[in-house]
C-alpha positions as CSV (number, residue, x, y, z in Angstrom):
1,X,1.7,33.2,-15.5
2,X,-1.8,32.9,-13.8
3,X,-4.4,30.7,-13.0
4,X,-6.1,31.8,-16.1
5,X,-2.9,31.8,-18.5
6,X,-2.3,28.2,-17.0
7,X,-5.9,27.0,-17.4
8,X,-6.0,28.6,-20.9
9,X,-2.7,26.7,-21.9
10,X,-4.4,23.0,-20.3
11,X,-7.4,23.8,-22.1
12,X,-5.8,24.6,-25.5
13,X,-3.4,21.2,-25.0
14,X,-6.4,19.2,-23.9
15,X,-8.1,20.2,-27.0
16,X,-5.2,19.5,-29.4
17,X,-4.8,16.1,-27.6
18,X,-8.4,15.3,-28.6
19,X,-9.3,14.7,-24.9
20,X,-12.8,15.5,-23.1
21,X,-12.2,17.1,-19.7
22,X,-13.9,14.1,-19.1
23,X,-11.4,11.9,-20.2
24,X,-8.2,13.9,-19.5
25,X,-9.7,13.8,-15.6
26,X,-9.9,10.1,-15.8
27,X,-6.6,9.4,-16.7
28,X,-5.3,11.9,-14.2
29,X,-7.7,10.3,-11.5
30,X,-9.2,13.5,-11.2
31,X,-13.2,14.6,-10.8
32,X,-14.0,16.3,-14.4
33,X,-15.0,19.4,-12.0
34,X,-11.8,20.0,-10.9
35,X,-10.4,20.4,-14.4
36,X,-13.1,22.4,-15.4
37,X,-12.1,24.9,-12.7
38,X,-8.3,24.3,-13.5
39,X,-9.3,25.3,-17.4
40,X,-11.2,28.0,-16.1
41,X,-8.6,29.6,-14.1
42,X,-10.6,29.4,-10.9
43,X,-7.5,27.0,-9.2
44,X,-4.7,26.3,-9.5
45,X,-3.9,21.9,-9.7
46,X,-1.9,20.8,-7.2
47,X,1.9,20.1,-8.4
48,X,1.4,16.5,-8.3
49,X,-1.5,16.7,-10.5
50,X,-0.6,19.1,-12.9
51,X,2.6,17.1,-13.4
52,X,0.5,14.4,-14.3
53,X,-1.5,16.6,-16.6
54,X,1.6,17.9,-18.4
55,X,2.7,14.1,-19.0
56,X,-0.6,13.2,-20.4
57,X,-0.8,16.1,-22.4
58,X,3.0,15.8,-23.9
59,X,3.9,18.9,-22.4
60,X,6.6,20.5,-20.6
61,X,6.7,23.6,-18.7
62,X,8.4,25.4,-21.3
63,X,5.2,25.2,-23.8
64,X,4.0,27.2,-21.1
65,X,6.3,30.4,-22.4
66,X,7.2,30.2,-19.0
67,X,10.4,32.5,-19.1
68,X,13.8,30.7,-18.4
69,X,14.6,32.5,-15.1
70,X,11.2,31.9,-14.3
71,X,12.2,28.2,-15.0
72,X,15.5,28.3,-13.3
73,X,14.2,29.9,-9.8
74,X,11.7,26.9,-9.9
75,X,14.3,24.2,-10.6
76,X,16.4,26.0,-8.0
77,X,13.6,26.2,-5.3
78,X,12.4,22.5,-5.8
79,X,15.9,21.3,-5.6
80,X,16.3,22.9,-1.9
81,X,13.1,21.4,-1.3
82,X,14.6,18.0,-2.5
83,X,17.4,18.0,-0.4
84,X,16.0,19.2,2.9
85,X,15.3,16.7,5.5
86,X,12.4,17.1,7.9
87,X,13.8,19.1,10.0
88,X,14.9,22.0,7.1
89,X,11.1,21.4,6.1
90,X,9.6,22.2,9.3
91,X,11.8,25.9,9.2
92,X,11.5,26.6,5.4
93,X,7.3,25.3,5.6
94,X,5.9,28.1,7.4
95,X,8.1,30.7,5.9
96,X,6.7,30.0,2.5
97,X,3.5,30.0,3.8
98,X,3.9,33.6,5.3
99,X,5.5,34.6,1.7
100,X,3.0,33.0,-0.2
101,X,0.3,35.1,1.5
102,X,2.2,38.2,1.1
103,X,2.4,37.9,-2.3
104,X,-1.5,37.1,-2.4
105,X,-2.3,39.8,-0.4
106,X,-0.2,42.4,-2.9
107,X,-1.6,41.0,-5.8
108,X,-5.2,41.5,-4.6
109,X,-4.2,45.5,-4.3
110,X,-2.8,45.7,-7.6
């Protein structure tokens, strides 16, 4: 999934729910821009937001058709992240960050 596929998905659960992007940033305590450019696939939300979103919404990663291995490399990634102290944080931190931009800068040749 995308930014657009995820935007698409909030958008179409937003709707359902009856909620303005208005109201849905409200609750969230969110600017109503910043949904708008989450709907729009322009951003990503943070995790902490769009875990808020999700429990507003009444909906769980899997109405996302996120795929179950998808799921399971998440659940298995946030639960190193859980247990690490500061000090696994400080080495695993920049080595994401390395990865993460890897992976953005492959995407954008693709």
């Amino acid at each position: 999934m995308d930014k657009k596929d995820i935007g698409r998905k909030i958008k179409e659960f937003r709707k359902r729910k009856g909620l303005t992007q208005e109201q849905l940033a409200e609750i969230v305590h969110m600017h109503e821009k910043q949904i708008s450019r989450i709907e729009a696939g322009i951003h990503f939300p943070t995790f902490d937001n769009f875990v808020k979103i999700l429990e507003v919404l009444n909906v769980t990663l899997k109405d996302f058709d996120v795929s179950p291995q998808q799921l399971d490399l998440r659940e298995r990634a946030l639960h190193i992240i859980e247990q690490a102290d500061n000090d696994d944080l400080l080495f695993y931190t920049p080595m994401l960050e390395v990865l993460q931009k890897c992976i953005t800068k492959t995407n954008k040749h693709n």
